[in-house]
C-alpha positions, 0 to 999 in steps of 0.5 A: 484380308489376311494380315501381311495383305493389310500391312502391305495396303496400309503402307502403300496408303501411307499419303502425305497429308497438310495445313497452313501455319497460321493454324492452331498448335495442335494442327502442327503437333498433329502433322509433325506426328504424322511425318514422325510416324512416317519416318518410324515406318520408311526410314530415314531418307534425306532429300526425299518426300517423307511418303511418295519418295519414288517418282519420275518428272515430266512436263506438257500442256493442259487444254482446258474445254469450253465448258471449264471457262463456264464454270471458273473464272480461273485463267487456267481455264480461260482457253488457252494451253497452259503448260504443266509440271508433272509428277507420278509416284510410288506410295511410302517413304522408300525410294528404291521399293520396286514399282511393282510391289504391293506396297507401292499401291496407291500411286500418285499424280500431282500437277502444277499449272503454270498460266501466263499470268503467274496464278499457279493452280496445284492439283494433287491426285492418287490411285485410291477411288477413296481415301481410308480416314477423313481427318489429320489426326484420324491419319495420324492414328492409322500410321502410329498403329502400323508402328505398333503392329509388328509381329510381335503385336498382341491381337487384336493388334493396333492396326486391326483394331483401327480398321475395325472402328474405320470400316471404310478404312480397308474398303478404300485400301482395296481399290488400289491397283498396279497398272501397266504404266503411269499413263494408264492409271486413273488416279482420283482427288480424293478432296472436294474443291470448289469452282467459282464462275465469273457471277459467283455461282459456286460448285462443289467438286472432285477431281478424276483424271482419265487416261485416254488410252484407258486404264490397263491393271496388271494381276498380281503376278503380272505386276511380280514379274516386272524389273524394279523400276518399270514405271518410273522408266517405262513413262520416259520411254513411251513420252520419247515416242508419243505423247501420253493424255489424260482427260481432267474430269471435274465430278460434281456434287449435287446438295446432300453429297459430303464435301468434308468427308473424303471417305465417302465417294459420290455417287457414279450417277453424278454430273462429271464436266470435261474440264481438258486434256492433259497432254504430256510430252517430255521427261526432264532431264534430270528427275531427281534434281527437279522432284526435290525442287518441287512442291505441289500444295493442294491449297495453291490455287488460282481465284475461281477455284476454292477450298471446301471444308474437307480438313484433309486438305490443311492437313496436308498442306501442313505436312507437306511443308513440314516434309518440303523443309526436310527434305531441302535442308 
């Protein structure tokens, strides 16, 4: 990987992360580093998300599958259609950088569920077959090397010298991909959670999120040659004539699989669970006006659907909040 490619992953890798405030100091001290670092890379930008700034809102329905009521008690899977908010995205904290930019690599998909009952289900996906670090502060240190690697940087520099101690760090960087459009991209819960049933029986788990008109990934060139904001219009466009779907997979983890390590991916040979049919039928009106308002917090979730012990998810619940609160003011 030659210097400019792994400056340009890592900033494309550049993922929000999070955590209650009930949390201890250091926990917050670590997030408000984290969107620190961020801001040192991006910019300033009011009113935007410190990372994922470039996106495009649009809404439809979740169906779940029958089996997704065998494994949660959670009323979104309780059988009816529930409708869906949903939010695609460009990586790093620049609202302008072209959809087709290397830079713009890993893209993201986040949903919120909104059952008649009110319990609000969030699930925040990316592009990223893994994620590069498995803890807050371990992120932290990726996007403070950036800031020291500049060209002027002694080598080995910064960021070199944290991949080299995080070798899966580059390996989960080279998944990302370009597609076609936002609709035919798989995008990947790099954190495990936890279905519940109605007897309490527990199983671990991971998001993958499928297109069903299946994945189409532009070459370089390809990706070059398009207008600046493809993506974030090409969606709009295609939901105007037919509606896009993805199917919702739930990957399940069998005893030895870490739940607390997102760098390590499961095994392809795992049990995936038709959970539903995500199906997205309009673009909002206004997209900037509804993606400020909107928060989706990877820890807002519906009884029968748990946490793990991965500490990326408080991690990013933590920034994400801190990044919400800027961007409001």
């Amino acid at each position: 990987m030659t210097r400019t490619t792994l400056r340009r992953a890592l900033l494309g890798a550049a993922m929000m992360l999070a955590a209650p405030a009930a949390l201890a100091q250091e926990a917050s001290s670590t997030a408000e580093q984290t969107i620190a670092a961020m801001t040192r890379i991006f910019g300033e930008h009011p009113g935007k998300r410190s990372n994922h700034a470039k996106g495009v809102v649009v809404e439809g329905r979740f169906t779940p599958s029958k089996e997704a009521a065998t494994l949660s008690k959670a009323s979104v899977f309780a059988g009816a259609a529930v409708p869906v908010t949903v939010r695609f995205s460009d990586a790093t904290g620049l609202p302008q950088i072209p959809d087709g930019a290397p830079e713009a690599n890993p893209h993201g998909l986040s949903i919120k569920f909104k059952p008649a009952d009110g319990a609000e289900m969030d699930v925040v996906t990316n592009s990223l077959k893994f994620f590069p670090v498995a803890t807050g502060e371990e992120f932290r240190d990726l996007l403070v090397a950036i800031t020291k690697s500049g060209p002027d940087a002694q080598k080995p520099t910064p960021v070199e010298q944290f991949m080299a101690a995080h070798p899966n760090a580059p390996k989960a960087l080279a998944t990302a991909r370009t597609p076609s459009s936002f609709g035919r991209q798989t995008y990947n819960g790099v954190n495990a959670f936890v279905l519940v049933d109605a007897a309490g029986k527990r199983n671990a788990f991971r998001y993958r999120i499928v297109p069903v008109a299946g994945e189409e990934i532009l070459s370089a060139d390809e990706a070059k040659a398009k207008g600046p904001n493809y993506l974030v219009e090409e969606m709009p466009a295609r939901l105007a004539k037919s509606p896009v779907a993805f199917r919702v997979e739930a990957q399940i983890a069998q005893p030895g699989d870490s739940t607390k390590d997102s760098t390590i991916p499961w095994p392809e040979d795992r049990r995936f669970v038709d959970l539903g049919t995500l199906t997205l039928t309009k673009a909002v009106p206004d997209s900037e006006t509804a993606e400020k308002a909107l928060l989706f917090m990877p820890n807002n979730l519906p009884d029968g659907v748990e946490v793990s012990d991965d500490p990326l998810i408080d991690a990013r619940v933590q920034a994400y909040a801190i990044s919400f609160g800027r961007r409001s003011q």
